[in-house]
Structure formats: C-alpha cells, structure tokens
LONU-979817 format. One line per field, with one value per atom (N, C-alpha, C): chain; y negated, z negated, x negated; atom name; residue in one letter. Coordinates in steps of 0.1 Angstrom, whole numbers, m for minus. Last residue first. Layout:
LONU-979817
ch <- [A,...]
y <- [Y,...]
z <- [Z,...]
x <- [X,...]
at <- [CA,...]
aa <- [a,...]
end
This chain:
LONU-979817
ch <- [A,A,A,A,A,A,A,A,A,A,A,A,A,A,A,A,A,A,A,A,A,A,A,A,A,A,A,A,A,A,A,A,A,A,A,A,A,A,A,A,A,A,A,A,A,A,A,A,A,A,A,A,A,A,A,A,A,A,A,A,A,A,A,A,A,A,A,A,A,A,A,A,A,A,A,A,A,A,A,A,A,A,A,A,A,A,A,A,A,A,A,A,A,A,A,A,A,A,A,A,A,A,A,A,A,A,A,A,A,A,A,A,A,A,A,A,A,A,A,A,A,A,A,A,A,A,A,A,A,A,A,A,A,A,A,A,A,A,A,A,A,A,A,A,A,A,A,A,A,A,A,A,A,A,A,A,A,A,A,A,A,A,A,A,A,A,A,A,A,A,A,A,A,A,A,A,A,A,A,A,A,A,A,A,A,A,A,A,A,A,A,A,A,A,A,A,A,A,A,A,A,A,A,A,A,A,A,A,A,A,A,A,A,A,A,A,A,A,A,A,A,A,A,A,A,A,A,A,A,A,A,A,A,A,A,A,A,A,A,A,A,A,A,A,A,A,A,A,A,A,A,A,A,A,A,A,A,A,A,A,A,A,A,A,A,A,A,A,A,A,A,A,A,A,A,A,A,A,A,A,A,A,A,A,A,A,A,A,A,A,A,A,A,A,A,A,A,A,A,A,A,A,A,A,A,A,A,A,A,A,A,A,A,A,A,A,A,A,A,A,A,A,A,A,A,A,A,A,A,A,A,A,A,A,A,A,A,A,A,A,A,A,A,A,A,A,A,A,A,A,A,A,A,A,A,A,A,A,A,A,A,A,A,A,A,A,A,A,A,A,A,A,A,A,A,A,A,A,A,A,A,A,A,A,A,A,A,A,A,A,A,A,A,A,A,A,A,A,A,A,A,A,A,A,A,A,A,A,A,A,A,A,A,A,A,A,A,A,A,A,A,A,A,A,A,A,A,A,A,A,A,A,A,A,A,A,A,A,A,A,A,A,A,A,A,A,A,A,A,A,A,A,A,A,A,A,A,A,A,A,A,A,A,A,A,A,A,A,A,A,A,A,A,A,A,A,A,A,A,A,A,A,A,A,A,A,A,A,A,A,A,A,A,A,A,A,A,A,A,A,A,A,A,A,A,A,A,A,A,A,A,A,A,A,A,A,A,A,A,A,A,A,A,A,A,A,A,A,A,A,A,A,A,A,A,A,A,A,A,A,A,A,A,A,A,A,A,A,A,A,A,A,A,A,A,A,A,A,A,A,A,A,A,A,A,A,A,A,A,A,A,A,A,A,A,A,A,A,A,A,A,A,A,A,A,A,A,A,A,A,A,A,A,A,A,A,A,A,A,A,A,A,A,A,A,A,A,A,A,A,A,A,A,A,A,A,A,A,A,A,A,A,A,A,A,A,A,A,A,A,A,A,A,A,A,A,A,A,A,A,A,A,A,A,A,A,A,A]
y <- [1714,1723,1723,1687,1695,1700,1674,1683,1690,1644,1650,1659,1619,1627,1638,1592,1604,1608,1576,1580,1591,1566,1563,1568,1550,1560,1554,1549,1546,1559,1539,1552,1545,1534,1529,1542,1538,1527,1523,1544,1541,1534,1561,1550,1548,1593,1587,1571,1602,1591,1584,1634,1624,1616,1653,1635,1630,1673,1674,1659,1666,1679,1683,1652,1646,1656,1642,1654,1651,1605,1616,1630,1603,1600,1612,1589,1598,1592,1591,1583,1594,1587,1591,1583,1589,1581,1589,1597,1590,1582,1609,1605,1597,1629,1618,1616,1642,1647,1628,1660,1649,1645,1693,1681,1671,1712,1702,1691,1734,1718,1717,1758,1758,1743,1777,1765,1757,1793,1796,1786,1795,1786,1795,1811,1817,1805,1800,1815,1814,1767,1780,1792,1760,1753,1767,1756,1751,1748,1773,1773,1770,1757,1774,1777,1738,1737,1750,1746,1748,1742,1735,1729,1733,1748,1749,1748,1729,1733,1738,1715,1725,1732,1692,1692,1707,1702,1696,1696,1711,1722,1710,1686,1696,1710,1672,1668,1678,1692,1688,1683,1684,1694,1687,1680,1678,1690,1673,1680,1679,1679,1669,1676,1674,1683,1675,1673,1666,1675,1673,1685,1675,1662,1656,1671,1657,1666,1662,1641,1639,1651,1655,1648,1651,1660,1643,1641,1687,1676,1664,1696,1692,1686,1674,1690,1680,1659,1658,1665,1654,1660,1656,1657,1653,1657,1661,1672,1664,1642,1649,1650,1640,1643,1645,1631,1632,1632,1639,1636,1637,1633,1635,1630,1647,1641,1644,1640,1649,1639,1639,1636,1644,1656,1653,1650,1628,1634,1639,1621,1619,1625,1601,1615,1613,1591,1590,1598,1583,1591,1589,1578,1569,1574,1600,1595,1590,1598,1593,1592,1583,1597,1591,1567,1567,1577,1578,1577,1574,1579,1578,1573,1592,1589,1592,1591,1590,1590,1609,1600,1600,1617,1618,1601,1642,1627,1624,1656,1654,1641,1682,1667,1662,1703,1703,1689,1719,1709,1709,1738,1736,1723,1741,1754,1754,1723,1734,1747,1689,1700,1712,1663,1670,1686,1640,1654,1659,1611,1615,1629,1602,1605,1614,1603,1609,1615,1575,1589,1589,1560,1565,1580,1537,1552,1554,1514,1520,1533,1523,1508,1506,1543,1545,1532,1544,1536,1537,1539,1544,1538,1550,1534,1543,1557,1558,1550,1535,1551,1548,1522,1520,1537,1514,1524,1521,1505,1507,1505,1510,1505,1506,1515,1520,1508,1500,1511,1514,1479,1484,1495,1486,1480,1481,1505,1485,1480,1528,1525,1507,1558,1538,1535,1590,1580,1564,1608,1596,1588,1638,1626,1616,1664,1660,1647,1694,1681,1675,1730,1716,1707,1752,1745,1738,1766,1757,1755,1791,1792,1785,1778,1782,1784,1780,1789,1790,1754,1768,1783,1737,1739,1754,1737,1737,1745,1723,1738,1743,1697,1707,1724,1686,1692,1702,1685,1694,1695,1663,1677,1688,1645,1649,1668,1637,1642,1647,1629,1640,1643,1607,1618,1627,1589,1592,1608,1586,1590,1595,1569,1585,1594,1550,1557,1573,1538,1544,1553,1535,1537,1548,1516,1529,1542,1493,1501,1510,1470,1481,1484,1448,1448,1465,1432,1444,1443,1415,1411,1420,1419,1424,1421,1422,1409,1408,1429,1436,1421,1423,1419,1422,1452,1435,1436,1457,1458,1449,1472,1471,1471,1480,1482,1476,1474,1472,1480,1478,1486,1486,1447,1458,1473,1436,1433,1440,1446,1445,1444,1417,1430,1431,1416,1410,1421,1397,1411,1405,1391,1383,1395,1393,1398,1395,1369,1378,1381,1356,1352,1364,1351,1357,1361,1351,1338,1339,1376,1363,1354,1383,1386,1382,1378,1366,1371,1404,1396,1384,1407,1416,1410,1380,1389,1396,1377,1373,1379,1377,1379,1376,1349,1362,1362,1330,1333,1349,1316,1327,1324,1304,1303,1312,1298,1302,1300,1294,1285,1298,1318,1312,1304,1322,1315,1311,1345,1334,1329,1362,1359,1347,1378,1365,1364]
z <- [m1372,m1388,m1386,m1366,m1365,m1375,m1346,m1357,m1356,m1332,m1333,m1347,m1314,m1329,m1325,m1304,m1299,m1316,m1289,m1300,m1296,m1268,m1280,m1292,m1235,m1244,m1260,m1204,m1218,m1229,m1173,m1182,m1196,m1148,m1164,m1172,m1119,m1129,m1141,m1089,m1105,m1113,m1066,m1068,m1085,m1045,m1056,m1056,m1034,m1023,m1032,m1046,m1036,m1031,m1069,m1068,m1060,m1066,m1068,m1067,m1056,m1052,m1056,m1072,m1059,m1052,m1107,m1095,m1084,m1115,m1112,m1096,m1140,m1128,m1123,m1168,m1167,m1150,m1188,m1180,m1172,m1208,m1211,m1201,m1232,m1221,m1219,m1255,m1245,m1236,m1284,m1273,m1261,m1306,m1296,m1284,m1331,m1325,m1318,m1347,m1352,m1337,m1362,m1354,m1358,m1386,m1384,m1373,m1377,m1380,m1377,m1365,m1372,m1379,m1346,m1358,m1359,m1328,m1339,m1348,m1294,m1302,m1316,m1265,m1278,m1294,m1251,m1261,m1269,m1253,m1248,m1258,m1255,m1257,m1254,m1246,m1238,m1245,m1271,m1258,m1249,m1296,m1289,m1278,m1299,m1290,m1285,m1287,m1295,m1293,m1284,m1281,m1287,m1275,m1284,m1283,m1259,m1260,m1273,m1256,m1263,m1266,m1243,m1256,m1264,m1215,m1229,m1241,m1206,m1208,m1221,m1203,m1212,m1216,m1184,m1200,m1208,m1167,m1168,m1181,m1166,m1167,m1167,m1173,m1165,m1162,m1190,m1190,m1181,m1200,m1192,m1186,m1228,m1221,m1213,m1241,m1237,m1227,m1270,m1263,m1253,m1285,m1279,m1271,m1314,m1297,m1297,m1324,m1323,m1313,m1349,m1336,m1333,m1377,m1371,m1361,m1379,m1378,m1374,m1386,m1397,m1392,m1358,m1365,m1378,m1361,m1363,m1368,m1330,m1344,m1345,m1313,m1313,m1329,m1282,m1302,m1304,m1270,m1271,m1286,m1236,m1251,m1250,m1210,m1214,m1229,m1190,m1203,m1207,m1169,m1170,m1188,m1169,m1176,m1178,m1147,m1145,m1160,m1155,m1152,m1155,m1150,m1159,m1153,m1149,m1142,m1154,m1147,m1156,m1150,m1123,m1132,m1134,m1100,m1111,m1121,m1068,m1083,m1085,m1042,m1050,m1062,m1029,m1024,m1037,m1040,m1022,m1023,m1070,m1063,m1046,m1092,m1086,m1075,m1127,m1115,m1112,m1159,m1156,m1135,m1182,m1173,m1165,m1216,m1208,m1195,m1239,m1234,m1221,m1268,m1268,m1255,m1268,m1262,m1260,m1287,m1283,m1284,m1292,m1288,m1285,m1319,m1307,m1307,m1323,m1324,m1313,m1345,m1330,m1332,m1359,m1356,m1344,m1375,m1375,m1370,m1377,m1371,m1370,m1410,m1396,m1390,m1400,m1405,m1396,m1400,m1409,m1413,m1373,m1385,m1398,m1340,m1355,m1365,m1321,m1329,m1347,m1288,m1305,m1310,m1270,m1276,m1285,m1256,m1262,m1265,m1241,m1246,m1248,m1236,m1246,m1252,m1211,m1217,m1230,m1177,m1189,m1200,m1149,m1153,m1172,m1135,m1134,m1139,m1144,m1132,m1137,m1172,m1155,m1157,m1201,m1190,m1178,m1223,m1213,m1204,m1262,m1245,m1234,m1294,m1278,m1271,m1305,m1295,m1300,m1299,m1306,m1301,m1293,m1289,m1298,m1300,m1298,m1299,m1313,m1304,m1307,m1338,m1338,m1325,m1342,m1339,m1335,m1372,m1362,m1356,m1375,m1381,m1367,m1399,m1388,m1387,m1412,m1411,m1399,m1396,m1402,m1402,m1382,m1398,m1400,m1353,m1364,m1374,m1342,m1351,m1358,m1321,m1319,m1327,m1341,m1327,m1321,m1355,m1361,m1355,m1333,m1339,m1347,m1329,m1317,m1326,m1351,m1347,m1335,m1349,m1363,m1361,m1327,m1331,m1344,m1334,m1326,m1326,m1360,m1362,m1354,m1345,m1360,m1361,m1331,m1323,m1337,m1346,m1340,m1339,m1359,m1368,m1361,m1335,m1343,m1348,m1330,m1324,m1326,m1359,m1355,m1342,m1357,m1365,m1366,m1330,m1334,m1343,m1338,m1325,m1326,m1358,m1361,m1349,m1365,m1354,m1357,m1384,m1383,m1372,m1400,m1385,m1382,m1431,m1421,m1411,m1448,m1436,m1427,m1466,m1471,m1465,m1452,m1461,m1467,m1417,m1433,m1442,m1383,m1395,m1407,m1360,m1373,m1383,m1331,m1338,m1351,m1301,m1304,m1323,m1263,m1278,m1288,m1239,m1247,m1259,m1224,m1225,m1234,m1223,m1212,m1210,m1243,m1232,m1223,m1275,m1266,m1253,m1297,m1288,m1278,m1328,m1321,m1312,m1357,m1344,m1338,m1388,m1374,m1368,m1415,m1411,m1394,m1421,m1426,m1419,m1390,m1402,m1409,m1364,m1371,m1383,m1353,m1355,m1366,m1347,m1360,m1363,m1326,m1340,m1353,m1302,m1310,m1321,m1290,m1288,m1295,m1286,m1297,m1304,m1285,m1278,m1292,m1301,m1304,m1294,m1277,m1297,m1292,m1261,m1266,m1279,m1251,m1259,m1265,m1223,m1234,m1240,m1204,m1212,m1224,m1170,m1181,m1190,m1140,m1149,m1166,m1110,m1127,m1134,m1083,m1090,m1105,m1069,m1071,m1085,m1035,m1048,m1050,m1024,m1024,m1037]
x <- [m634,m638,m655,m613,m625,m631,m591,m589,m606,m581,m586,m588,m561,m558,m571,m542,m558,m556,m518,m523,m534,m505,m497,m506,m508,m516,m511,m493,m492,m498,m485,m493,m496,m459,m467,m472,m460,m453,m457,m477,m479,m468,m463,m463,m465,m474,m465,m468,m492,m484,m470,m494,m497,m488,m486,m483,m488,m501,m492,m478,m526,m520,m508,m532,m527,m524,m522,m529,m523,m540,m525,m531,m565,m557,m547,m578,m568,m564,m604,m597,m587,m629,m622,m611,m665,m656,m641,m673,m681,m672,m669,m660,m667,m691,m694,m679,m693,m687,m686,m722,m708,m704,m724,m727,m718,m750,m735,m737,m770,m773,m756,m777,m764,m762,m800,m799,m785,m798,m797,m796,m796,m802,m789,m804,m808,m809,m779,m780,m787,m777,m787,m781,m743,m761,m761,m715,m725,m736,m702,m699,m710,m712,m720,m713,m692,m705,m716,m660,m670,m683,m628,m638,m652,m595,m608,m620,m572,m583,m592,m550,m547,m557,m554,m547,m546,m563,m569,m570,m540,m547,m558,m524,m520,m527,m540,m537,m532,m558,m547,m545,m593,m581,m570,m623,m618,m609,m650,m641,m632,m686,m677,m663,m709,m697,m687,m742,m728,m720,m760,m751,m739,m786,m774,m771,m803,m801,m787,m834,m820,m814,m855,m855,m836,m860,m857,m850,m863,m875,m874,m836,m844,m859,m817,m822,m830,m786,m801,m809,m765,m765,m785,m734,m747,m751,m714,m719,m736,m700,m714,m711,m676,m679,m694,m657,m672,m671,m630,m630,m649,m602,m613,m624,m568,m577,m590,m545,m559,m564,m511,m520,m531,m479,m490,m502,m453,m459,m469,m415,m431,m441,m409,m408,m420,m379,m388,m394,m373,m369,m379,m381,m375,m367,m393,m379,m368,m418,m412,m402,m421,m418,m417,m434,m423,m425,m443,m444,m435,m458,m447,m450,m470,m480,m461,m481,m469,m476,m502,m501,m489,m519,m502,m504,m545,m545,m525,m563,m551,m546,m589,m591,m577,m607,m592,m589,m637,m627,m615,m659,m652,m641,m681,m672,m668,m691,m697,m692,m693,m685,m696,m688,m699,m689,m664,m666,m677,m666,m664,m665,m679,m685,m683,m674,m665,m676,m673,m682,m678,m668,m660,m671,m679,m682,m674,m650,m659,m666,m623,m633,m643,m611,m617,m621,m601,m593,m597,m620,m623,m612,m596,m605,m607,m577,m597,m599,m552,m561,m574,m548,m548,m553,m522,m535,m535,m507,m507,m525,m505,m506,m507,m494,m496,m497,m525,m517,m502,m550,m539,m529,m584,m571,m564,m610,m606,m594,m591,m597,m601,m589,m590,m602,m581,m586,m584,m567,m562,m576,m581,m582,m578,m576,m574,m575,m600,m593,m587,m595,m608,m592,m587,m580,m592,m578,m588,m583,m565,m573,m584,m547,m563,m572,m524,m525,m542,m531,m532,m536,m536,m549,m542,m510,m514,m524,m497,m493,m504,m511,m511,m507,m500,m514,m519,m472,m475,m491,m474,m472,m471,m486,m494,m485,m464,m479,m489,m445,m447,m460,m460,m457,m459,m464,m473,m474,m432,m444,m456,m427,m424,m427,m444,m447,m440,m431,m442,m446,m408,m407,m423,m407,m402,m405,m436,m426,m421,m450,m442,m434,m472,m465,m461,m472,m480,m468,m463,m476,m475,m445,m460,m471,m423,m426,m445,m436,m426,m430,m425,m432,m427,m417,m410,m425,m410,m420,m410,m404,m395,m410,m412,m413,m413,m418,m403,m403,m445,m436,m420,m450,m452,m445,m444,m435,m440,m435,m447,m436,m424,m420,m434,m410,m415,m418,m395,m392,m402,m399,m398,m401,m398,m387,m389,m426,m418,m404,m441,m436,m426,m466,m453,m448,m493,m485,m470,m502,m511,m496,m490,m486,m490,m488,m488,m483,m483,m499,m500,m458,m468,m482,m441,m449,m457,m406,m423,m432,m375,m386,m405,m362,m365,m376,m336,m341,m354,m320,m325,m337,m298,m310,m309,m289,m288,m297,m270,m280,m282,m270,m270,m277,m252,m268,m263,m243,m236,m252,m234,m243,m240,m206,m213,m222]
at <- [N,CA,C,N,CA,C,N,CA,C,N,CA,C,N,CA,C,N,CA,C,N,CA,C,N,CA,C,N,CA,C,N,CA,C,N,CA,C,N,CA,C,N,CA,C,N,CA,C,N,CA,C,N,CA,C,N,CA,C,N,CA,C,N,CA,C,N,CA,C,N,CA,C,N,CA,C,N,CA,C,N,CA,C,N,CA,C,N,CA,C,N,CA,C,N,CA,C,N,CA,C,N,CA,C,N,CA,C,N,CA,C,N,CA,C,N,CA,C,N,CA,C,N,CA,C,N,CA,C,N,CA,C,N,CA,C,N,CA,C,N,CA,C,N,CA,C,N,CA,C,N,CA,C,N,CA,C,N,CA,C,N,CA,C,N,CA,C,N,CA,C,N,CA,C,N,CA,C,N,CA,C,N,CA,C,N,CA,C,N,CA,C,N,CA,C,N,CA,C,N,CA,C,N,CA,C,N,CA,C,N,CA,C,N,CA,C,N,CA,C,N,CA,C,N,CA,C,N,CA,C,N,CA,C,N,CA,C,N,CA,C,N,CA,C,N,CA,C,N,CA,C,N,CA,C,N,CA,C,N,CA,C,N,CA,C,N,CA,C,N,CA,C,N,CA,C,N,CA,C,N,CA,C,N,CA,C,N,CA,C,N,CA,C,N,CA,C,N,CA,C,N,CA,C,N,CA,C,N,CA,C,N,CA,C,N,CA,C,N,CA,C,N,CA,C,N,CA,C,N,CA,C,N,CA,C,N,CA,C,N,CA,C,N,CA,C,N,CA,C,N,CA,C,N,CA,C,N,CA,C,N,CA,C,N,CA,C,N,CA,C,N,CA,C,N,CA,C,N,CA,C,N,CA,C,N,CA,C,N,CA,C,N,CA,C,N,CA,C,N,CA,C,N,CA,C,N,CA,C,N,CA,C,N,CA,C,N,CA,C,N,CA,C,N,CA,C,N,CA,C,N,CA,C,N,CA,C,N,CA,C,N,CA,C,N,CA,C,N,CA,C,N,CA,C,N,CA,C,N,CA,C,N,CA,C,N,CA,C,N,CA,C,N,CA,C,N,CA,C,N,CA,C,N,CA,C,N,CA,C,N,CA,C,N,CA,C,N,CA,C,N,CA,C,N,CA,C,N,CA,C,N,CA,C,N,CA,C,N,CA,C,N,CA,C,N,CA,C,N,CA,C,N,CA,C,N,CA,C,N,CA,C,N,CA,C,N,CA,C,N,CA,C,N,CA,C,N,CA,C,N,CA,C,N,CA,C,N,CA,C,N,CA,C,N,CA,C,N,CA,C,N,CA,C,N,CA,C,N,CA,C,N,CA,C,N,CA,C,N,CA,C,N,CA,C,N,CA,C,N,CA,C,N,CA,C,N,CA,C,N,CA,C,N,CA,C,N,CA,C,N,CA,C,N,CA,C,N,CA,C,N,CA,C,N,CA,C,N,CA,C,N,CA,C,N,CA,C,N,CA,C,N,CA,C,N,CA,C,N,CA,C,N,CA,C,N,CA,C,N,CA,C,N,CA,C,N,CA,C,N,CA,C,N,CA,C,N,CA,C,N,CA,C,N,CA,C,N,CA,C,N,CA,C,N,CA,C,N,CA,C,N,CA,C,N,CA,C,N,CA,C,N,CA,C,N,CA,C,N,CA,C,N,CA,C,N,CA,C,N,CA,C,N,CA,C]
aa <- [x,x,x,x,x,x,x,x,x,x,x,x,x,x,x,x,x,x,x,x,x,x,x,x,x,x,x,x,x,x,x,x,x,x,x,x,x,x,x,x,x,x,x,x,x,x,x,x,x,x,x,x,x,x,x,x,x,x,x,x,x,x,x,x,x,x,x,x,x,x,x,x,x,x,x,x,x,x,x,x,x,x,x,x,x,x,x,x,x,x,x,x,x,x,x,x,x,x,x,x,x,x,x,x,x,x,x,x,x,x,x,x,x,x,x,x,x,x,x,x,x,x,x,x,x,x,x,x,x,x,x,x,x,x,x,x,x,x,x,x,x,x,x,x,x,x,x,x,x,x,x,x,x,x,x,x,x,x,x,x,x,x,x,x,x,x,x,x,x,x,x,x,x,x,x,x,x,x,x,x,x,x,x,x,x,x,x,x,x,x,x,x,x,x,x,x,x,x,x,x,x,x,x,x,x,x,x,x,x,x,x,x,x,x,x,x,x,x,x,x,x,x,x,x,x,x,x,x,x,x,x,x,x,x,x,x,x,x,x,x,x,x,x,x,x,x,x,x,x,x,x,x,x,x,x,x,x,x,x,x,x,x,x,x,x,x,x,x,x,x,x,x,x,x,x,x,x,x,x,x,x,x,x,x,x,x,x,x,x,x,x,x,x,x,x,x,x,x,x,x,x,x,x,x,x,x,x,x,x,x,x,x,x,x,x,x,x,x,x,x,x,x,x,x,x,x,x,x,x,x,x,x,x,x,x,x,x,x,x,x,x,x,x,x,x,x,x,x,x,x,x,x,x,x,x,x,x,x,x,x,x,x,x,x,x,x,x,x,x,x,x,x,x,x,x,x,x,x,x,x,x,x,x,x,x,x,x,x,x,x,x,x,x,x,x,x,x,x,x,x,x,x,x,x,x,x,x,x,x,x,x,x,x,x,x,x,x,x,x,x,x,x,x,x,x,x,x,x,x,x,x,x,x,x,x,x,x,x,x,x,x,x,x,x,x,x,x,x,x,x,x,x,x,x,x,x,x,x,x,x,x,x,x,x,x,x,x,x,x,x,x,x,x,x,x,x,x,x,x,x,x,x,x,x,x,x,x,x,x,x,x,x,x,x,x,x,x,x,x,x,x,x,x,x,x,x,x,x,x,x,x,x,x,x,x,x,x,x,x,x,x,x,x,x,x,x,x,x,x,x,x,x,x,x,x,x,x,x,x,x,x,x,x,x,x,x,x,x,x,x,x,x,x,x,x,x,x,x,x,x,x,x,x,x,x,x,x,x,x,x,x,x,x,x,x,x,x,x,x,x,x,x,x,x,x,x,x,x,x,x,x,x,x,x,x,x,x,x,x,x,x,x,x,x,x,x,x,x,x,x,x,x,x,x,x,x,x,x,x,x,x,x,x,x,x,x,x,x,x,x,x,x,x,x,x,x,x,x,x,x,x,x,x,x,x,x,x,x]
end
C-alpha cells in the first residue's frame, strides 16, 4: 500500500544564484548534482571540477607528446560556465572562439572532456561515444594585408578528435610556401550519438567539462 508523505526540505543554493551566496554557502548545479562552496575570498570552488579539469590537463598533455606537439596549452572560456549540459545537434560553442594567444605554425590538438550518457532498449545505461561534428579556421594575415582563411570541417568519433594532429599544410594548396603564423578559429561545434551504434537509444545527459587546446 502507498502511503503519502507530508514532508519538508530544505535544499543548497542553485548554481545559477551564485551572485546571491554568502561565504562557506554550498551550492548545487541541479542538472547534473554537482556539488560547489563559496570560499571566504568570493570565489566559487568545486573539487569535483577542478580535479576534472586536472585530469583532462594531464591526458592531453600525454596525448600531444605521442603526437609529437609541445606548443602551449590553453583552457578554453566558453559564454557559459562549465560544466553543463548539452543538447544534440545543436552548436554548444555559443559563440566563435579564436585563440589569439599563440600564433600556430605547426599544428594543434583540439580536446573536448565531454559525458554523453544514454538509455539503451533494454533499459540499461551506458555511456556512449558520441559523433563530433566540428568547423575550425587557421586564419591568418599575409604580408600584403589581405586576410586568408583555411576552414576545416571535422567529423569523427570524440575520441578520434581528441587525439588528432591538426596541421594546416594538411588542407592548403601544395604549392603554398608562405609560413605566416595562423590563429586558430573554433567556428562551431555539436555532438550527436552514432546511430550505427545507438539507434533508438534515449538521451539522458551530455555534459561538456572542459575544451583544452595545445598549439605549437
């Protein structure tokens, strides 16, 4: 026999009302249950994160040695806060992102640390790896001003991605010679499940934790 409860609770801060939140105050993303505190200092801390983060700093770091980059590596900053939660097809960049900070004269490694969680037919659950469709541009400014854009449209398994060495003398004409430093264009960027492998699955929650890029 079900039996009806009166009850009352109490819960911690939404993430989203973090303006509002006062030294030592928890506060939680409610889409994915992550777990945040305001430090005395203001700043808003996840352990949950920051050692998410770390990892993913230190498997791209091995990843880029194995493909022979050593350029810098640099956390990319979306609009949003992260981690969050993702649709299908749908662009989760927000925006262009263009990596100023290092002109690129060699190649770059793109690594997207993202969950992409399913419900199955027969009601089990499993991570799955998603199709990541991906638009970049090596853009850059020869010596007579004029602008050139190189754009590259990717489309792979997240894990062939992540592991990619992304050159631009891959896709310009043979015979180009001019060695101009590019700067490195994110255009867009959306993730759907292989249906050759996940057809008829059920979406539960895709969550992007961090974009990390290495470029020499």
């Amino acid at each position: 026999m079900t039996t009806e409860l009166n009850r009352y609770a109490i819960t911690a801060l939404s993430r989203k009302n973090k303006a509002y939140a006062i030294p030592h105050e928890i506060m939680i993303h409610k889409e994915i249950g992550q777990i945040s505190i305001k430090t005395p200092n203001g700043d808003i801390i996840s352990t949950d994160s920051l050692t998410r983060v770390q990892n993913h700093i230190e498997n791209v770091t091995n990843r880029a040695r194995l493909a022979n980059i050593t350029g810098d590596l640099f956390l990319m900053d979306l609009d949003f806060e992260l981690p969050e939660v993702i649709d299908e097809n749908e662009d989760f960049l927000g925006s262009t992102i263009i990596l100023k900070a290092a002109p690129i004269t060699s190649g770059v490694m793109i690594s997207f640390d993202i969950d992409a969680v399913l419900m199955s037919d027969n009601d089990s659950i499993v991570e799955s790896e998603p199709i990541l469709e991906l638009a970049i541009d090596f853009k850059r400014t020869l010596p007579n001003s004029t602008i050139e854009h190189n754009r590259y449209n990717i489309s792979k398994k997240l894990n062939s991605v992540n592991t990619m060495r992304i050159e631009p003398r891959d896709f310009l004409p043979i015979t180009v010679t001019d060695y101009t430093p590019y700067s490195l264009v994110l255009e867009s960027a959306m993730i759907h499940r292989d249906s050759a492998v996940y057809d008829g699955t059920v979406t539960i929650r895709n969550i992007i934790h961090s974009i990390i890029v290495v470029a020499e």
